[in-house]
Structures are given as structure tokens and as C-alpha cells.
N, C-alpha and C positions, 0 to 999 in steps of 0.2 A: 473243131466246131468254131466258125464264125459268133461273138459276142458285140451286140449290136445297143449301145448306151445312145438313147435320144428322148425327146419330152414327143410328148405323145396323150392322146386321151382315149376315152370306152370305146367310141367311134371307131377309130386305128385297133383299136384291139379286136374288136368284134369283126374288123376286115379282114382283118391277117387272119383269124379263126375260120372266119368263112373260105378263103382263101387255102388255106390247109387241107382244109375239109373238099372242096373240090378236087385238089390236086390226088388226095387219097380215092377219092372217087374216079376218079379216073385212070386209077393205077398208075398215076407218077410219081416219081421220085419226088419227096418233101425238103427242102433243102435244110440243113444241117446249121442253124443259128439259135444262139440265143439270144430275145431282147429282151433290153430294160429299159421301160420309159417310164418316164415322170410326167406328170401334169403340170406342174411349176416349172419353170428355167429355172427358178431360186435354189428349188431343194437340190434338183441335177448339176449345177454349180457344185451349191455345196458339196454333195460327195465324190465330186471329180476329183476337187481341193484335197478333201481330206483323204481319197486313197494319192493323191501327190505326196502329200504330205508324210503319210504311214512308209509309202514306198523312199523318202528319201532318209526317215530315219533307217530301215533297216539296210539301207545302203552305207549307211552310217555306221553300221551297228551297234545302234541304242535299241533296235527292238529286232525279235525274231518273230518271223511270222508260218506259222504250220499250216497245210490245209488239212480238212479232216472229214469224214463223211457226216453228214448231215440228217439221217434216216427221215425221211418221208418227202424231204426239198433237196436234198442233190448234196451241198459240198459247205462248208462254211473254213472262212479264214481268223484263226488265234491270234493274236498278238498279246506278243509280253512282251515286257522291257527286259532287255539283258542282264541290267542293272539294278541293284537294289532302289538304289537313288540315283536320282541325274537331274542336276541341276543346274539351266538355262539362266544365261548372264549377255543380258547389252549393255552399251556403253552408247549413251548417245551425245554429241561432241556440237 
């Protein structure tokens, strides 16, 4: 399944619904995506960042992340830290 992240407002959502809703009326195929839109660029920023951000700790392996089912909305992702403590140090020169 196609995962479709863009800012977006009611307008776009009530399109794509109507849009859906024709294609089942018609007996066709519905294509296979999930989208996430934002109304702010700000907030959609922000959680691009910060799934970056999750994804390069557990690449790291400061943190583990599990998926797990979500009973009534689909799937949600855990994160823990590997580590009891982890303690970030700069040095700026």
C-alpha cells in the first residue's frame, strides 16, 4: 500500500471521498494508498523531522522501535530507548 504524506485541507479530503465513492459506484478498482495531510506546512515539517530524527536514532541504536496493532485505527509505532540513560554531549569550538 502506497503512504501518501502532504498538507492538504477539508476541500481535498471531501474530494478524494467523493472520488472514492464514485470509483465504488462504478465497480472499480479503489487504488490502494494511505494519505496524511496537514493543514499547516509547519506541523508536516515538523513530523517529517522528527520521524528523521527517531529513524536515525534507531539506526544508531539508542532506541528500538516495534509496531503493534492499534484496535479501531490500524497500527501504531513504540519507541523506547535501548538504554537506561543516554547522554548527549557537544562541543562547540
Amino acid at each position: 500500500m502506497k503512504t501518501v504524506i502532504r498538507t492538504g485541507n477539508v476541500e481535498g479530503f471531501f474530494n478524494r471521498g467523493r472520488n472514492v465513492a464514485r470509483l465504488a459506484d462504478q465497480g472499480k478498482a479503489i487504488p490502494a494508498e494511505r494519505i496524511i495531510a496537514y493543514e499547516d506546512p509547519e506541523d508536516l515539517a515538523r513530523i517529517l523531522t522528527t520521524a528523521k530524527i527517531i529513524d536515525d536514532l534507531e539506526q544508531a541504536g539508542l532506541v528500538s522501535v516495534e509496531e503493534k496493532p492499534y484496535p479501531g485505527h490500524g497500527r501504531l509505532k513504540e519507541v523506547r530507548a535501548t538504554a537506561g540513560r543516554v547522554v548527549l554531549e557537544a562541543v562547540f569550538a
